[in-house]
Every structure is written in structure tokens, then in C-alpha cells.
N, C-alpha and C positions, 0 to 999 in steps of 0.2 A: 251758538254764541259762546257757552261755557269753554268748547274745542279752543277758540281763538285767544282766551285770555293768558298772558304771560304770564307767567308761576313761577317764583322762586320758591323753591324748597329746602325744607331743611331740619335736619333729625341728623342721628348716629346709628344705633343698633337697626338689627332685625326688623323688631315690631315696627319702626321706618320705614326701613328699605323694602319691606316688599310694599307699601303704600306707593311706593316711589316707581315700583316698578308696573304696579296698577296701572298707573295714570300715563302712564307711560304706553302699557299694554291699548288702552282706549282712544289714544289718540290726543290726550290730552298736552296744551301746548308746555311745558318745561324748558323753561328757558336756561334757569343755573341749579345750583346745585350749591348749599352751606351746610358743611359737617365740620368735626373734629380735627385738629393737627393731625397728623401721623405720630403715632407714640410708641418710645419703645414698652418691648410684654416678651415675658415668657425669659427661659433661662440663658438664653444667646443675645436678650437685648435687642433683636431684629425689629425696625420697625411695624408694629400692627396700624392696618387699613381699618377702619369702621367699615362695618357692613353698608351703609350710606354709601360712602366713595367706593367702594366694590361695584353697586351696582350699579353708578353713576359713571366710573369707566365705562363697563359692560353696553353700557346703553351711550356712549358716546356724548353724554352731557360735558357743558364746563361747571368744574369745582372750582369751589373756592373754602380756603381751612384756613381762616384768621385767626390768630391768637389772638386777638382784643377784639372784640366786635364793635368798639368804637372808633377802630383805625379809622385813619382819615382816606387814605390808600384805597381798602377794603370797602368803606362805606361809595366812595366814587365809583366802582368797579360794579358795585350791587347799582346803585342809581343810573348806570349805564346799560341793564338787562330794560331799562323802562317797565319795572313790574306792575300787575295788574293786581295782583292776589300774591299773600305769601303762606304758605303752609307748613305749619313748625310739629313734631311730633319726636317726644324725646331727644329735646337739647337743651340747650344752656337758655336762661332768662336772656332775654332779649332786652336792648334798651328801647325805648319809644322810639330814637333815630331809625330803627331797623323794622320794629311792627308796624312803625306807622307811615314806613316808608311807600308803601303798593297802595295804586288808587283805592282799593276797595278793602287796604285792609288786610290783617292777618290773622290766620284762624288754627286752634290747637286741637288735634287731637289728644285726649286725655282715656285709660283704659278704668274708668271708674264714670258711675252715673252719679255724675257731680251733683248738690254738693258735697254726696257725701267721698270721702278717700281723698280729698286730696292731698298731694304730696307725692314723693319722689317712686313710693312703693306701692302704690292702690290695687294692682294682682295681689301682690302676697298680703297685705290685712285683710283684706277681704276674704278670704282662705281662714287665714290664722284667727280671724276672730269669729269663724263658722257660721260667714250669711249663704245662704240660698242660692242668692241673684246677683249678679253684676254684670256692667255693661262697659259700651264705651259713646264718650261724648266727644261731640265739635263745638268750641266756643270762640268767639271772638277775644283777641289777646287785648288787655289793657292794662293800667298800672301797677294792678295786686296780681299775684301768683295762683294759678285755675280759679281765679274770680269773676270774668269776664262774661258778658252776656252768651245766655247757650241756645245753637242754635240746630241741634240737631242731638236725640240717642237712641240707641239700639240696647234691649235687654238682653241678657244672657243666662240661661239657671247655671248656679254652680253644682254641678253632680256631686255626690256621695266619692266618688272614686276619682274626682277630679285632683291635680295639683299643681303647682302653681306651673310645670311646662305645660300640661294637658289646656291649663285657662287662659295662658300666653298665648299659645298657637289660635286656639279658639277667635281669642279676642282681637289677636293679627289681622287676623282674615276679615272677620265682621268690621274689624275697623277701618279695612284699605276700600269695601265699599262705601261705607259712612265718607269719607275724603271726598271719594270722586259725587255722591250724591248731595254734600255739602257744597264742593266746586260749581254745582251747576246750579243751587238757591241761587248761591252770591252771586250768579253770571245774569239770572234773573231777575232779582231782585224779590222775589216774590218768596218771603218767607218772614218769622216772626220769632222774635228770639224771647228768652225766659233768662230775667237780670237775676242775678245772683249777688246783687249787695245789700240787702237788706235780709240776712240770716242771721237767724242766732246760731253763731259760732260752737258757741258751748255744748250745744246738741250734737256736733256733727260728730264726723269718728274719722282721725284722719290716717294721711297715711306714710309718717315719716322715711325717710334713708333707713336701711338695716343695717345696724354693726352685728359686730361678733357678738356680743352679750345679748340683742334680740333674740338671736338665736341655742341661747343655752337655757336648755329643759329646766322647769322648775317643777320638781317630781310633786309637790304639795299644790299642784292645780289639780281641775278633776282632770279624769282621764279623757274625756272629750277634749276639753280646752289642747291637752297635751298631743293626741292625733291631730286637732286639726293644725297646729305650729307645727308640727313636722310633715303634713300635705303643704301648708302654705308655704316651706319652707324649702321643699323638694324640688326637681334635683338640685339647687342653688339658691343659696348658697351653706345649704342642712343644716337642721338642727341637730346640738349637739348636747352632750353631759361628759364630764369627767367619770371617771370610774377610780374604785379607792378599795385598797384589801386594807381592812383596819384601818388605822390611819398614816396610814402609806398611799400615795396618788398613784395608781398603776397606770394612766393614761387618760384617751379619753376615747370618745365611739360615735360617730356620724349617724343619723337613722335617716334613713331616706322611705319607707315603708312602714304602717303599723295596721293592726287590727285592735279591738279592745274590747272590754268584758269589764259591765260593770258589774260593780255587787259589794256586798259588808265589806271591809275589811278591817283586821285584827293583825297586821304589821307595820312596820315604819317604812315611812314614801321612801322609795328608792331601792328596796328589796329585793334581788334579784330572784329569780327560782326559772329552774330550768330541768328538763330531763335529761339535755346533754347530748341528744340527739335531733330531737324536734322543733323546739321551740324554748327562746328564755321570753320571759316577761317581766315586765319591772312594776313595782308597785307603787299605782297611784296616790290620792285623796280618798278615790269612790270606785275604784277597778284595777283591773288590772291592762296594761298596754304589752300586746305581744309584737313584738318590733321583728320585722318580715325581710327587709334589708339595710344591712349594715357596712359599715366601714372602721375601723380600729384604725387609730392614727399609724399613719406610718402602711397601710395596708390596703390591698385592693379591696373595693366592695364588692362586696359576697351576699349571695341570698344566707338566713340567719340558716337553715338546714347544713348549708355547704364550709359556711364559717364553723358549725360543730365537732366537724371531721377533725379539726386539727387546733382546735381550744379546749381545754378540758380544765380549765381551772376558773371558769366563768361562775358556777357558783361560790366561788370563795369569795364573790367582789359585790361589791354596793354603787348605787350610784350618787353623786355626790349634790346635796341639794344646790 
């Protein structure tokens, strides 16, 4: 029964597309396909494809990439697949005309065990604020933003060694099963959802968009807090710090890797010390962080050992609170 129901889909990135290619893979019916315009990126301006529409060629589906989702055009075009179900995972706020356009309804996958993360970034706070555990949920879409009755999640431990690619890929995969065993509740009917309106807000921990300044190290955290913002920050979009000789700005330095050592300390956060060939470290609150791979603006990333060979003026710098 689940096989026969029409599905519109619709997401952008990756963590989408292989959902897309799931359900795909199982037999399941996909009827369309809604992703992103084509945009230009990168230094030649060439149009970029969303990973969505890549594999939505590949698998010979029809797209569709409306700039308005309230076209009039687009919304006819969608109401002519006759959808049954529609399945949204990282894209744009939908309006009611479009969730609630499918007999049965439209359902989100979200990569956090709602409610707590929600928001645009729930991999990486989850990470950067060093929980244990996260998951990924399926909820029914409705008027508020990952508020919608939930109807399906899967746990995941966050490892010690984990970052935010290692918990992406992880939670990809566990979540393109959650889809297809979600699709087949709804085909059912035989399932019980858990409302989400009636929380106190104020408890939860969310998990906004990242700018640039989320991502600049504030050396006067302890030193946990500061490895775990640069795992949850890893490879992308890195955290970062300026670096300063005196009061002169000498640059600034990507960390994509750290180890750490707590203990006393008896200098000011941001102190670098290094032997110059092994290892620098920079100093915390409550430790020290030895930062394993780096990148210098303007510079390839380099394990910190290989970046030594040819820096030699790294203890002369600080890092800038």
C-alpha cells in the first residue's frame, strides 16, 4: 500500500538527496520532485545544481524549482501530480497551500530529537554544546516551524571523536530509513504521534543559522566548551580566532582538529606556547587546547606538525579574545 502512494518530494542538500534516492532505491512511488532554483557559486558564476535536482535527473524524475512557492503556475503544476503524501527535508518554510496540499499530508524530517534543536543548525549545537546523544525526527508539518506533531525518532550517541561531518553522514543515513519507515505508518494509518505544543519553550536549547561570529573562539571559555565548537564546527564552516603580535592583527587561523589538557593555569587565555616543531597550544580558562589541524588565512590546511616546518614565528603571537 505504502509502494502505491504518490509523493512529492522536496529538500536541497545531500542529507535530502540520498533520502530521495532511498525511496527511490525501494520502490517507492515519487511522483515530482521540488528543490531550489539553480544558482550561480563559485568563481566563474556557473550555475550550481542542488544535490536534490542531481539526483532527481539521475533517477529520471520531473522537477520543479519555483522561485515563489505561492506561484499560481507552480501550485497548479504540484496539484496535477494528484499527491498522496509530501516529504520535505531541508528546504524552505512551506506555505499551508503546499503542506497541505497531499491527501495525507506532509511530513518533515528534522536531524535533532525534537524538541529539543530546533532550528536551521541542530548537527552542529548539538556538537558545540557537547551532548552525548542525538537523533533524527519525522513530524507532521503545521503552522509553527519543527512544532508539528511527531511521529517517528531514532537515537544516535554522539562519540568523543565525532564532528559535525562524521554526525552528518551518520544521521543521513539513519534518517533516509526513518523516511521510508515513516512513508509506510502514513500508508497505514496505524501509528500515534507525540504533539509538541504545549512545551515550555524556555527549557529547550535551540539551534539557530551559523554566521561568522558563531564561529570565532572565545579563548576565556573552558577548554571543553572550546574543543567541542571547533568538532561541532568541523569541516564547515570552522571555527576560527584572529591572531595578533602585540597589537598588531597578524591574521587569522581556521582549527579544524584539537586535543585538550586540562589543569591550573597561571597565564592569559589566548597564550600561545609551542616547541616549534610538535605541537602549539593555546591557552584556555581551565587548560590547555592543542589544536592538531589548521589552516592560516590565505593558506592550505596543514596537519599542526607540517604547518611547523615552515612557521617559525608562531610564538611570537597571541590569540585575540
Amino acid at each position: 500500500m505504502s509502494k502505491s502512494l504518490r509523493i512529492v518530494f522536496m529538500g536541497t542538500p545531500e542529507f535530502a538527496a540520498t533520502s530521495l534516492r532511498k525511496l527511490m532505491a525501494e520502490g517507492y512511488n515519487v511522483v515530482a520532485v521540488v528543490t531550489t532554483p539553480d544558482k550561480p557559486a563559485g568563481r566563474g558564476q556557473k550555475l550550481h545544481q542542488s544535490d536534490v535536482k542531481v539526483v532527481a535527473e539521475e533517477l529520471g524524475l520531473p522537477i520543479l524549482q519555483p522561485e515563489r512557492l505561492r506561484d499560481e503556475e507552480f501550485l497548479a503544476t504540484l496539484r496535477s501530480y494528484e499527491p498522496d503524501l509530501g516529504v520535505v527535508i531541508a528546504f524552505r518554510m512551506l506555505p499551508e497551500v503546499v503542506w497541505a496540499m497531499p491527501r495525507l499530508g506532509t511530513f518533515n524530517l528534522h536531524a535533532s530529537l525534537l524538541p529539543e534543536y530546533r532550528g536551521a543548525a541542530p548537527i552542529n549545537w548539538a556538537i558545540m554544546n557537547g551532548e552525548t546523544r542525538t537523533g533524527v525526527t519525522t513530524f507532521l508539518l503545521n503552522h509553527e516551524i519543527d512544532k508539528g506533531a511527531i511521529i517517528e525518532q531514532r537515537a544516535v550517541d554522539i562519540l568523543p571523536e565525532d564532528n559535525i561531518g562524521t554526525l552528518y553522514d551518520k544521521l543521513m543515513l539513519i534518517g533516509s530509513e526513518l523516511v521510508t519507515n515513516t512513508v509506510d505508518k502514513l500508508a497505514t494509518g496505524n501509528y500515534t504521534t507525540v504533539e509538541q505544543m504545549h512545551i515550555d519553550e524556555t527549557t529547550l536549547k535551540p539551534a539557530p543559522k551559523i554566521f561568522k561570529d558563531d564561529c570565532r573562539i572565545d579563548w576565556n571559555n573552558s577548554v571543553e566548551r572550546v574543543h567541542n565548537i571547533i568538532r561541532g564546527l568541523s569541516p564547515y564552516p570552522a571555527a576560527w580566532t584572529p591572531l595578533y603580535r602585540e597589537d598588531a592583527e597578524y591574521g587569522s587561523m581556521k582549527i579544524f582538529a584539537s586535543h585538550i589538557e586540562k589543569c591550573a593555569m597561571n597565564v592569559a587565555t589566548g597564550t600561545i606556547r609551542t616547541d616549534g616543531k610538535s605541537y602549539i597550544a593555546i591557552a584556555c580558562a581551565d587548560g590547555w587546547l592543542y589544536v592538531d589541524d589548521v589552516q592560516l588565512a590565505g593558506k592550505k590546511r596543514l596537519a599542526t606538525k607540517d604547518l611547523l616546518l615552515g612557521w617559525r614565528d608562531v610564538a611570537t603571537l597571541r590569540c585575540a579574545l
